[in-house]
C-alpha positions as CSV (number, residue, x, y, z in Angstrom):
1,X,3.6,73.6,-52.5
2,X,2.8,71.8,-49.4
3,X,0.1,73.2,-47.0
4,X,2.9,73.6,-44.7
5,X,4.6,75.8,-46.6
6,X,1.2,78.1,-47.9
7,X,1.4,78.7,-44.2
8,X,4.2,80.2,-43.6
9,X,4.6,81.7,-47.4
10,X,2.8,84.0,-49.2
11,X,2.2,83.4,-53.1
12,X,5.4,86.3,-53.4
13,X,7.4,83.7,-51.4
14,X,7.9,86.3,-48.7
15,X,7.3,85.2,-44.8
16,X,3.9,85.7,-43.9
17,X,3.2,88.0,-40.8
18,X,1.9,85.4,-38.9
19,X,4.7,83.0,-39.7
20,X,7.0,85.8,-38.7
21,X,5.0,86.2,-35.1
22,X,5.5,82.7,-34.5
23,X,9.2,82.8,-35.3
24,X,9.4,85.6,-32.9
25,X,7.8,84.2,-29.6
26,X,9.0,80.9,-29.9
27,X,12.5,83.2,-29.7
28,X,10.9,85.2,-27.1
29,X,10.0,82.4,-24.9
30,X,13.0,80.5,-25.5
31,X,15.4,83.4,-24.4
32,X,13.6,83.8,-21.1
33,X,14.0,79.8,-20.6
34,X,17.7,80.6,-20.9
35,X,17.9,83.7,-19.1
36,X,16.3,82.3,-16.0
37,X,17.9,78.9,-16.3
38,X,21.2,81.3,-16.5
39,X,20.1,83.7,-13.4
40,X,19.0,79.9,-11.5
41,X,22.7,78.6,-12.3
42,X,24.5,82.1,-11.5
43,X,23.6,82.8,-7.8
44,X,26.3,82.3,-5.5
45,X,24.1,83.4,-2.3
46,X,23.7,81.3,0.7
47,X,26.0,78.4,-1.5
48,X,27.7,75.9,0.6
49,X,31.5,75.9,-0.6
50,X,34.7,73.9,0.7
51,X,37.6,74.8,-0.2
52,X,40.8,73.0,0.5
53,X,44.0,75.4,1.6
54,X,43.5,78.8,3.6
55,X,46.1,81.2,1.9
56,X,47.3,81.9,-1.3
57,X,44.3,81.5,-4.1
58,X,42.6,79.5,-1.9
59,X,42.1,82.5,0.1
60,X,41.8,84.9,-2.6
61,X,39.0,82.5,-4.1
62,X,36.9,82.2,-0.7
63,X,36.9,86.1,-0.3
64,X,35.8,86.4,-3.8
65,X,32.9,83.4,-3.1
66,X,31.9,85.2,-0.2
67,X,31.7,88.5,-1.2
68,X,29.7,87.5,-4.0
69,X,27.1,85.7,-1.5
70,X,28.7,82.0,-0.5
71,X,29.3,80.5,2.6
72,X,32.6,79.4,3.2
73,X,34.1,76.7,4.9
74,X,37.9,76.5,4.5
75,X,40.0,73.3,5.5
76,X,43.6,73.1,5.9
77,X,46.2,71.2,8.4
78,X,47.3,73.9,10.2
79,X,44.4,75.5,13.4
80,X,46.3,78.9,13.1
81,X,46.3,79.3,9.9
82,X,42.7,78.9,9.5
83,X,41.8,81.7,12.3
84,X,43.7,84.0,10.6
85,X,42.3,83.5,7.2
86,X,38.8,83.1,9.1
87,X,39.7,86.6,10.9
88,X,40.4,87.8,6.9
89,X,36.9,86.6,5.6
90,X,35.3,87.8,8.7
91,X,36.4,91.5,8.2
92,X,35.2,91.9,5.0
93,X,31.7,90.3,6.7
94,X,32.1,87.0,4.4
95,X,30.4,84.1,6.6
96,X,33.1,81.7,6.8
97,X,33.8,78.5,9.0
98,X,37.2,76.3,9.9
99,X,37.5,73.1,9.4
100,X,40.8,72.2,10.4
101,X,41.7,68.5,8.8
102,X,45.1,66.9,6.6
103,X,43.5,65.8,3.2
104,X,46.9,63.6,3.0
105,X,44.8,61.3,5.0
106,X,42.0,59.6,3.4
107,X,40.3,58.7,6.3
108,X,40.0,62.3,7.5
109,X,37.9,63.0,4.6
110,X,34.5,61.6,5.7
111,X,34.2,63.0,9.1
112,X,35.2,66.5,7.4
113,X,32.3,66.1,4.6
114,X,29.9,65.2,7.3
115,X,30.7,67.6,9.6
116,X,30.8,70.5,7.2
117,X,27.1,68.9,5.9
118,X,25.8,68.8,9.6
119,X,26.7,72.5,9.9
120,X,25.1,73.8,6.9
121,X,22.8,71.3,5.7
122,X,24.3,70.7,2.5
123,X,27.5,71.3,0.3
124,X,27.1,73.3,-3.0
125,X,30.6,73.5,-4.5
126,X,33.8,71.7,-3.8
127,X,37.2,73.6,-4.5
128,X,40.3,71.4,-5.1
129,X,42.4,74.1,-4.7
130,X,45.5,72.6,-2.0
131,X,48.9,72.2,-3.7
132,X,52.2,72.8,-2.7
133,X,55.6,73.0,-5.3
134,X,58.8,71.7,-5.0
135,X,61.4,73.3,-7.8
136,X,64.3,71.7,-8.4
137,X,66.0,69.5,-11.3
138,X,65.0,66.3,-11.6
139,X,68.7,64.3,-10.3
140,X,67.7,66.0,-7.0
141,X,64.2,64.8,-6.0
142,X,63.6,61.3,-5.1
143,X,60.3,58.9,-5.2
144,X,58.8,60.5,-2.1
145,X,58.7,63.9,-4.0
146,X,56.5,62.1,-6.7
147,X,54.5,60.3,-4.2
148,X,54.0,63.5,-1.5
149,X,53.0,65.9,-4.6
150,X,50.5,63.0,-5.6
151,X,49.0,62.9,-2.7
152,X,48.1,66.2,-2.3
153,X,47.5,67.5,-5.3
154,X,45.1,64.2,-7.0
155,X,44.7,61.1,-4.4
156,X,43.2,64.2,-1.7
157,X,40.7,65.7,-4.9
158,X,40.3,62.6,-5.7
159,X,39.3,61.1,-2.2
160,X,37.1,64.6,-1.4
161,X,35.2,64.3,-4.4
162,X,34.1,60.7,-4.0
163,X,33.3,61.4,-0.5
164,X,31.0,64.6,-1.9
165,X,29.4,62.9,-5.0
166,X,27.1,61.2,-2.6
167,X,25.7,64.6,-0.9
168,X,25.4,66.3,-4.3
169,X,23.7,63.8,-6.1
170,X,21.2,63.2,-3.3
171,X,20.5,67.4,-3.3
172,X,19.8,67.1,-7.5
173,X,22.9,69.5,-8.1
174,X,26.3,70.1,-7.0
175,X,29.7,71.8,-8.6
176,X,33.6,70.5,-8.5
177,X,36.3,72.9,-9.1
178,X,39.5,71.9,-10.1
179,X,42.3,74.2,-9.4
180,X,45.0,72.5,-12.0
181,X,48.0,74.7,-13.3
182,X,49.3,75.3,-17.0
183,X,52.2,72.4,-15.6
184,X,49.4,69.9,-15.5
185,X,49.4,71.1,-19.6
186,X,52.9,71.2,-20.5
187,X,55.5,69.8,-18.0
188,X,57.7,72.2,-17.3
189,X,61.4,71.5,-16.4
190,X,62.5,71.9,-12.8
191,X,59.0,71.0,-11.5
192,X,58.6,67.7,-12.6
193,X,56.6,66.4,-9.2
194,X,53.9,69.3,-9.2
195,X,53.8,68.9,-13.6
196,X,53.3,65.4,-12.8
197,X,50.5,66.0,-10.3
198,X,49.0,68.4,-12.6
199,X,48.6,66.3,-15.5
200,X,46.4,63.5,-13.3
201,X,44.3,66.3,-12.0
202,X,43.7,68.1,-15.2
203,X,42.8,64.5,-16.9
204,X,40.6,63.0,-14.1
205,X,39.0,67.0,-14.3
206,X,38.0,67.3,-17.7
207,X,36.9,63.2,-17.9
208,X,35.0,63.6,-14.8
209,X,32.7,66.8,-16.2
210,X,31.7,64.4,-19.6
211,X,30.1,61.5,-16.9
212,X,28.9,63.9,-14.4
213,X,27.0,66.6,-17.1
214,X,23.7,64.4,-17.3
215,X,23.9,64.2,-13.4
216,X,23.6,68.0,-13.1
217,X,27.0,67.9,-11.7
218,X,29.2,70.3,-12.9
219,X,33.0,70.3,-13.0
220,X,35.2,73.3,-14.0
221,X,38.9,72.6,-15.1
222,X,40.7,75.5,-13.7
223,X,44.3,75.9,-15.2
224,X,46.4,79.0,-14.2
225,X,49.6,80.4,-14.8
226,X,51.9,82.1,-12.7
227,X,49.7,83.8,-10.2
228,X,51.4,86.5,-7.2
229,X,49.7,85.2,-4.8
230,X,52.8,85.1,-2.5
231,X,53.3,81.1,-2.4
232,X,56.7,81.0,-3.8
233,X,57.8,81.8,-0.2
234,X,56.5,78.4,0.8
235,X,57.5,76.4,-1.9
236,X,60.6,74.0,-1.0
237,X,63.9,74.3,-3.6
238,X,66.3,72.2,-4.1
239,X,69.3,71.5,-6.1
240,X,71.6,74.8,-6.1
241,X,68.1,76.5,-4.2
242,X,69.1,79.9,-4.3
243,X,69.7,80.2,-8.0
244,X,66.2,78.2,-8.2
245,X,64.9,80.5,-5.8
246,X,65.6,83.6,-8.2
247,X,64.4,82.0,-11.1
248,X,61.2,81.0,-9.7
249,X,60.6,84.3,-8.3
250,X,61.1,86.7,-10.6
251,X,59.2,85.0,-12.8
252,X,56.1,84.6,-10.5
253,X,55.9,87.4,-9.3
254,X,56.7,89.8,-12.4
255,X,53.9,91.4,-14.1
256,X,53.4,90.4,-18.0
257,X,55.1,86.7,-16.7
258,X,52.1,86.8,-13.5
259,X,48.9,87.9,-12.9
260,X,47.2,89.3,-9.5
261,X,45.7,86.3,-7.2
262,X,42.5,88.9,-7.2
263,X,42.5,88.6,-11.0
264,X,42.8,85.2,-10.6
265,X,39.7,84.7,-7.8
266,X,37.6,86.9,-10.2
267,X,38.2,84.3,-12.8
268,X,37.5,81.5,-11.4
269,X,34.3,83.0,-9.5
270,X,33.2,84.0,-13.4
271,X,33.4,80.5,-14.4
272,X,31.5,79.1,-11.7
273,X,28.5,81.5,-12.2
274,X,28.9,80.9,-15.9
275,X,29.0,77.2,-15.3
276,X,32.1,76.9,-17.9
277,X,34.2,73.6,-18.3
278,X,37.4,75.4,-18.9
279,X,38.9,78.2,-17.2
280,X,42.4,79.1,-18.7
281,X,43.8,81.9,-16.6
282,X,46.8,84.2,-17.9
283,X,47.4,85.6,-21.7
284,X,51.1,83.5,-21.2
285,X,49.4,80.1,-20.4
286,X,47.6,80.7,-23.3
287,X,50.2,81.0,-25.3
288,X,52.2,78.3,-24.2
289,X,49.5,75.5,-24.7
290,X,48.7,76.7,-28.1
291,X,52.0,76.7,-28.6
292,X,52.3,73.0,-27.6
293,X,49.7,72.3,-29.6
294,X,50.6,73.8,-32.9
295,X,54.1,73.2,-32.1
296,X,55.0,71.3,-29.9
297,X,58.6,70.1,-31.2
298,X,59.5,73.6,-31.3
299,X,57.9,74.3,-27.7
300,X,59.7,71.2,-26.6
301,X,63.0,72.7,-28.3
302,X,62.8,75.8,-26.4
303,X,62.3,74.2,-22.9
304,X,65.5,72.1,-23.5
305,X,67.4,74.8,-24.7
306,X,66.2,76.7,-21.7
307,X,66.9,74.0,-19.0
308,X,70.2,74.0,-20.5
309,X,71.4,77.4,-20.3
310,X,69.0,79.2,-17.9
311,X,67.9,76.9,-15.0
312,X,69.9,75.6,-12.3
313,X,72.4,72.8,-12.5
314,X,72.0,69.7,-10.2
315,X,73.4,70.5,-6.8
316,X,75.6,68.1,-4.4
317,X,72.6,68.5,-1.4
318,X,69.6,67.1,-1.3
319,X,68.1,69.0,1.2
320,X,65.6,72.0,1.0
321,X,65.2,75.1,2.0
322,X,62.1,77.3,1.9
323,X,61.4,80.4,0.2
324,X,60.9,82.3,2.8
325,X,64.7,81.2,4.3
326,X,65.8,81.8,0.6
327,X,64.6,85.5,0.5
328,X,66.1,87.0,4.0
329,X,69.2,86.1,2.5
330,X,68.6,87.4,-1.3
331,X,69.8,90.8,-2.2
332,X,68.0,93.8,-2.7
333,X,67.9,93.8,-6.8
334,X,65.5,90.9,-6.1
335,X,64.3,92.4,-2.8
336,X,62.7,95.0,-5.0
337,X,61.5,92.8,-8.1
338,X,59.7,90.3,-6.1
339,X,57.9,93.1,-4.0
340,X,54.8,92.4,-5.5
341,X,54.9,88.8,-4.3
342,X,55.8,90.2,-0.6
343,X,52.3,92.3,-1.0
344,X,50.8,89.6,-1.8
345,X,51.6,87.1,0.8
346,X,50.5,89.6,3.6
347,X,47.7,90.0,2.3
348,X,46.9,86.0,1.3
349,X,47.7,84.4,4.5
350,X,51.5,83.2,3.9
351,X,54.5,83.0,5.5
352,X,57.0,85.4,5.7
């Protein structure tokens, strides 16, 4: 036996006391590395965090920033918009800002970063949250539905985040939140432009948090189900839209198919704090991507078979109409089943 191993065995070949000491504080020591590493990495107060799009989740996930500690600044096109969701935040005594800019634009993302970094002093965490969805079968969306989703929902994250990079990496630390969707997993049919979206985001996400880890950069692949957070009265249907309309609805706003935007803020505020690469929100998302990835002829089958006899057929217009128009002229079966979704839009900011 080497003298190594006299040292930390006994003749009996038991551990010797001292051996076992050792073991024990190295533990000791190592667990309150981790735990105060963790505690450094949890704290939300005073945090600096943008967050694109005032209502819906975006909303939802700035009240739950704030009331854990944050400072929120909150961007979106529309000036009235953001007082009201800054009047929200303010009520609940959440320090909150507007910022009022269109991320469409790539040149209106520099003088937004700066301006929000001369206010504050610095920018913690960046929330790719804006989207908007278009539902409709795919005969009855043209190229500028690709190219407007696009735009929004991964040239704007993509543009804000390489306009931030510079500001985090000159602080030592920084986060970038990805607010994906279970489309940008498996495409769904009907939603082709927002799936399509989706699927850049979620891959320029998760490839982004492997080069940035060593950086102390850390980026969080958010990828939710159906939420009721009341945005299905602002998404644009086409094709036969009122048929799409109830479709989309009741499904987003149904509990067991949904989940609460709160529930969904808490989520995503978890995953910050816990510094996770992959937040899957919904037991049904979860489903379907294990699904698609144990399965995914028979996933694929069952999409088919339900774009052929559930969804919508192609219409003759090409025009849209909003949800909101949609549901003042819906009856009151789906009056009552979507009610949650009404709740849910006063209470987030959206049109009704």
């Amino acid at each position: 036996m080497s003298l190594s191993q006299e040292n930390i065995s006994n003749r009996n070949g038991k551990v010797s006391p001292w051996a076992m000491a050792g073991i024990f504080a190295g533990a000791g020591v190592a667990a309150i590395a981790s735990v105060r590493r963790r505690r450094a990495a949890c704290s939300l107060h005073d945090k600096v965090v943008l967050i694109t799009g005032s209502r819906g989740l975006g909303l939802a996930i700035a009240q739950e920033l704030g009331r854990r500690g944050a400072i929120i600044a909150l961007c979106a096109r529309d000036p009235e918009e953001l007082r009201r969701a800054c009047e929200i935040l303010e009520r609940e005594q959440i320090d909150a800002a507007a910022f009022p800019a269109d991320i469409n634009e790539p040149s209106s993302v520099p003088p937004l970063l700066a301006e929000i970094v001369k206010r504050f002093g610095r920018l913690d965490i960046l929330v790719n949250n804006a989207g908007a969805i278009s539902v409709g079968p795919f005969d009855d969306f043209q190229r500028e539905d690709f190219e407007r989703a696009m735009n929004l929902m991964f040239w704007a994250a993509i543009n804000l985040t390489l306009e931030a990079l510079p500001y985090m990496r000159k602080q030592g630390s920084g986060q970038i939140v990805n607010i994906t969707s279970v489309g940008g997993r498996i495409s769904i049919p009907h939603l082709l432009p927002y799936s399509c979206a989706k699927f850049a985001l979620v891959g320029f996400s998760t490839g982004l948090s492997a080069e940035l880890r060593q950086q102390d950069i850390h980026v969080l692949t958010v990828v939710p189900g159906l939420m009721r957070t009341g945005s299905y009265l602002n998404a644009q249907f086409g094709g036969r839209s009122r048929h799409e309309f109830t479709w989309f609805g009741l499904l987003g706003n149904l509990p067991g198919f949904s989940v609460a935007a709160e529930y969904a803020a808490r989520s995503v505020a978890d995953a910050i704090q816990k510094r996770r690469y992959i937040c899957t929100i919904s037991l049904p998302a979860k489903i379907l991507i294990a699904s698609e990835a144990i399965l995914p002829e028979t996933t694929r089958g069952i999409l088919a078979t339900a774009n052929r006899f559930l969804l919508p057929k192609s219409g003759e217009s090409k025009s849209r109409a909003t949800g909101s128009s949609l549901d003042s002229e819906s009856g009151d079966v789906l009056h009552a089943l979507t009610t949650l979704g009404k709740r849910a839009a006063k209470r987030l900011n959206q049109p009704i």
